[in-house]
C-alpha positions in Angstrom: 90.7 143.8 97.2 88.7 143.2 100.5 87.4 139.4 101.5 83.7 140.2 99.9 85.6 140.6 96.5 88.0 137.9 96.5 85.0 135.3 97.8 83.2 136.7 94.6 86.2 136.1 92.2 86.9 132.8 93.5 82.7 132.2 93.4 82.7 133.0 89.9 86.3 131.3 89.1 85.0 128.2 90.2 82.1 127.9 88.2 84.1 128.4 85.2 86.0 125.9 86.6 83.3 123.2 87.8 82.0 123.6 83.9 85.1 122.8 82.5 85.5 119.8 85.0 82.4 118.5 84.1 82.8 118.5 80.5 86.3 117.0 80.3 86.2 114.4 83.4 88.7 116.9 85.5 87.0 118.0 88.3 87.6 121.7 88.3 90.5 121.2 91.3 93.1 121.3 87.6 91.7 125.1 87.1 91.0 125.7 91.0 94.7 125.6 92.0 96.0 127.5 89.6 93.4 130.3 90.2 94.2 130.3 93.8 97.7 129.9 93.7 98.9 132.3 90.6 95.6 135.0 90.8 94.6 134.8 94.8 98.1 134.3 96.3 97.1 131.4 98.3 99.7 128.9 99.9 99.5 125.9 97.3 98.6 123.1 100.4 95.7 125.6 101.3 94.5 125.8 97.6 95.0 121.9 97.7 93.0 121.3 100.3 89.8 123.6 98.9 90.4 121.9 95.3 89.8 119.0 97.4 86.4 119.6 98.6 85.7 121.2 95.4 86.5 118.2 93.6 83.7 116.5 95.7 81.0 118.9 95.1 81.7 118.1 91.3 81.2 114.4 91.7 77.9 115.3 93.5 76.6 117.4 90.8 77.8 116.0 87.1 78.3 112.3 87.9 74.8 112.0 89.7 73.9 113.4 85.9 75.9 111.3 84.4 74.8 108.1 86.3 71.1 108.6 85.6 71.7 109.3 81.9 73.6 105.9 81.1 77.4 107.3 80.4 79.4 106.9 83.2 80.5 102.8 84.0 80.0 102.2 87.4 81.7 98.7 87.0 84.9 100.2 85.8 84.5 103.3 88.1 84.2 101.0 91.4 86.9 98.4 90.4 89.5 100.8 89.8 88.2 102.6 93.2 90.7 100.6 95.1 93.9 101.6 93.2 93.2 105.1 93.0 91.6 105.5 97.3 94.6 103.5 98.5 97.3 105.7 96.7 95.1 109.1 97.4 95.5 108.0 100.9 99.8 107.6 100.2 99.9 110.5 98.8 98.3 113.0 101.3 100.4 111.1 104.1 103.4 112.9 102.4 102.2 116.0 100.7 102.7 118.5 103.2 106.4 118.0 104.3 106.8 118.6 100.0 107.5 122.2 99.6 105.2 124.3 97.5 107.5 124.9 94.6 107.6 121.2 93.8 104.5 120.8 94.4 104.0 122.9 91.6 106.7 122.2 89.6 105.3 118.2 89.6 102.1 119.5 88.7 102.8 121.9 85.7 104.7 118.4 84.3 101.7 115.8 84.9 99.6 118.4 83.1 101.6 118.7 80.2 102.3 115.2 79.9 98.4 114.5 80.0 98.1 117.0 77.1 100.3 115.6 75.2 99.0 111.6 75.3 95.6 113.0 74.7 96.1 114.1 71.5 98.1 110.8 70.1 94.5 109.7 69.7 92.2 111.3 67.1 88.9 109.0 67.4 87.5 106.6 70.0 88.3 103.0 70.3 86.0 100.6 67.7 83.1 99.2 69.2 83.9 96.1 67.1 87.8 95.3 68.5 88.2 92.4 70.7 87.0 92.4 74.7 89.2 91.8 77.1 89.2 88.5 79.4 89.1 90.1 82.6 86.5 92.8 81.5 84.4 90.3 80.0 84.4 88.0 83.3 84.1 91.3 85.6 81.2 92.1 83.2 82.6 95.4 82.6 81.5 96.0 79.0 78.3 98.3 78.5 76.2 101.0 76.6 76.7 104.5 76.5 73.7 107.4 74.3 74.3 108.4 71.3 72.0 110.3 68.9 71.7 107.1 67.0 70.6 105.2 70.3 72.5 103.4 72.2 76.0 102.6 71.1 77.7 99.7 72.6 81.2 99.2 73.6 84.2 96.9 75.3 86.9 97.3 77.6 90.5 96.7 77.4 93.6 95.8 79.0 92.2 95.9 83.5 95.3 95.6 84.5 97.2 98.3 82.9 94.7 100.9 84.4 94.8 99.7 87.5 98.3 100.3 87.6 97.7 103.8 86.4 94.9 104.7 88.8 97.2 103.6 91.8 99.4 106.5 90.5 96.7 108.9 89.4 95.6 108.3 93.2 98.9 109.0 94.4 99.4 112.2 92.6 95.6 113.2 93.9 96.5 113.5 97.3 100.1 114.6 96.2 98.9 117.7 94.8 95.1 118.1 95.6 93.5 117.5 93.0 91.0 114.5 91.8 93.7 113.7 89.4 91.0 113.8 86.4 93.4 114.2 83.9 94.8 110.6 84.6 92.0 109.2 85.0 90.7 110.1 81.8 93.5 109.1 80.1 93.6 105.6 81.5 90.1 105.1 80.8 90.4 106.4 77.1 93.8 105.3 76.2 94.5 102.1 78.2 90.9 100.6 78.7 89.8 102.3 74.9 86.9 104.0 76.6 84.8 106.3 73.9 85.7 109.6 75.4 82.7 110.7 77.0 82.1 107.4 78.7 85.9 108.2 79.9 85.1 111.6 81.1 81.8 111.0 82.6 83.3 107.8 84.7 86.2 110.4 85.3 83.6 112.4 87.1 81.9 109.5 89.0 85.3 108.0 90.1 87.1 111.4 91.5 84.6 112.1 94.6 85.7 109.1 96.0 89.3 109.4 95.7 89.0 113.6 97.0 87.2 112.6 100.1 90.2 110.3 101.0 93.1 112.8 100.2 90.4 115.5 101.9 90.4 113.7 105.2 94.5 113.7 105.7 94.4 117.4 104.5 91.9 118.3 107.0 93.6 116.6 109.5 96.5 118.1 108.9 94.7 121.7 109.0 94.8 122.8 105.1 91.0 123.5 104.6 89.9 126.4 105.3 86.0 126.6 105.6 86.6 130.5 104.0 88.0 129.6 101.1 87.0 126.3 100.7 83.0 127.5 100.8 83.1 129.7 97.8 84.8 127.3 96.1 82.7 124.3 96.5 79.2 126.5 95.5 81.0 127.9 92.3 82.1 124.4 91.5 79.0 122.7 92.1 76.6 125.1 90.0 79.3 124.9 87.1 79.8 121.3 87.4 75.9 120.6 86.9 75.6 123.8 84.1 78.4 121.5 82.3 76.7 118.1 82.9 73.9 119.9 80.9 76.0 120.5 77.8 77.7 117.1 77.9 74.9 115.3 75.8 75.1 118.3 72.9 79.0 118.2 72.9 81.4 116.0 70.4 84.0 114.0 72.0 86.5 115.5 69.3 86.0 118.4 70.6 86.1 118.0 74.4 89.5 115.7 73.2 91.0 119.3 72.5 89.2 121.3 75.0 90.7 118.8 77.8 94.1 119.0 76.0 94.3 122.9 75.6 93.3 123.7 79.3 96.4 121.1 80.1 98.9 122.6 78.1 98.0 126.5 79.1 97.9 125.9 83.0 100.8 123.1 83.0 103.0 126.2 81.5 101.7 128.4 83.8 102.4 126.1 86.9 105.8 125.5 86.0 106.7 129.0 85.2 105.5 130.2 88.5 107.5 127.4 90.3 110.4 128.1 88.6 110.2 131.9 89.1 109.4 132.0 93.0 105.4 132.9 92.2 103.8 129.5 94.4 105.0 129.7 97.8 
């Protein structure tokens, strides 16, 4: 396979990949890093650091979408900002003296794990269940479109997903990724988020927490302007294709979509570490 043809499978792997981060809050780095690691043989720090700007491009496609059509909370999304920038930041400081293996191996386990707690839920939180205190005096409570108009909600328990943002930001710059998965989980399952308020805030809240992992990793010499390129167009037409399909799409569905893709590329990570296939 010569350069033209592995740019061209990475171009078109990453749109499937930017769709699927779209739709489910993850950012397309969760499929980007497996594609370069398992298919294209890429070191996994290198793949992190491409995820990484990929992850961006998808927060500057789908969450401007997002933003403009009234689903993503950018109260929620900015407050728990600064849990998930300052451990993005802690985690890049010590990814690369982690060997690849682990790397991996860590991954392949946070996936599962987030495909597993998505599923103990089978419907979104009742708009009628009590606020919560700190929401209510942060004002975080809002609106998010239905196709019976505007359907209103409240969020719960602030401090608990603060406390999981700091590690979803942690595990961001650990692995290179925009750590999506947590994030949507904290959102739906600790603040009782409707799930596509949770994915589209996902989306709005994972730029910000890639371009701080992305600086250490650039520092530090993993991005590659070769790679990374292909990647970040792919991701960005894909991410905006899936922003398209959001509105059309039932959060029942997406539930499952988001916790099949984690269960088939968590296995996949972990059987490569364990068998020498991530270097």
């Amino acid at each position: 396979m010569n350069v033209l043809e592995l740019s061209l499978l990475i171009w078109v792997g990453s749109i499937a990949a930017g769709m699927l981060g779209a739709l489910t809050g993850l950012g397309g780095a969760i499929v980007i890093i497996p594609l370069l690691t398992l298919v294209c043989g890429v070191e996994i720090h290198y793949a992190a650091g491409a995820a990484l700007v990929a992850v961006v491009a998808t927060a500057s496609g789908a969450a401007l979408a997002y933003v403009r059509d009234g689903y993503s909370n950018l109260r929620v999304g900015m407050f728990l900002e600064m849990a998930t920038s300052a451990g993005a930041v802690a985690g890049a400081s010590v990814a690369a003296r982690v060997p690849g293996p682990i790397v991996g191996l860590v991954f392949g386990i946070v996936l599962l794990t987030s495909a597993g707690l998505s599923l103990q839920r089978g419907t979104d939180a009742s708009p009628d269940a009590p606020p919560d205190r700190l929401a209510t005096w942060l004002n975080m409570d809002s609106t998010y479109p239905t196709p019976e108009g505007r359907q209103g909600y409240h969020v719960r328990r602030v401090p608990l997903a603060f406390a999981f943002m700091l590690i979803a930001g942690t595990l961001s710059g650990l692995l290179g990724i925009g750590s999506g998965a947590l994030k949507v989980l904290a959102l739906d399952r600790a603040m009782r988020l409707p799930f596509k308020v949770s994915t589209t805030t996902s989306n709005f809240m994972i730029g910000v927490t890639a371009a701080a992992s992305a600086g250490v990793y650039l520092n530090r010499g993993y991005i590659d302007p070769g790679l990374a390129m292909p990647v970040m167009l792919g991701v960005l037409i894909g991410s905006l294709a899936g922003a398209r399909l959001l509105p059309h799409a039932q959060g029942r569905t997406l539930r499952r979509l988001f916790a099949a893709s984690m269960m088939a590329l968590g296995l996949e990570m972990i059987h490569s570490s364990l068998t020498g296939g991530l270097v």
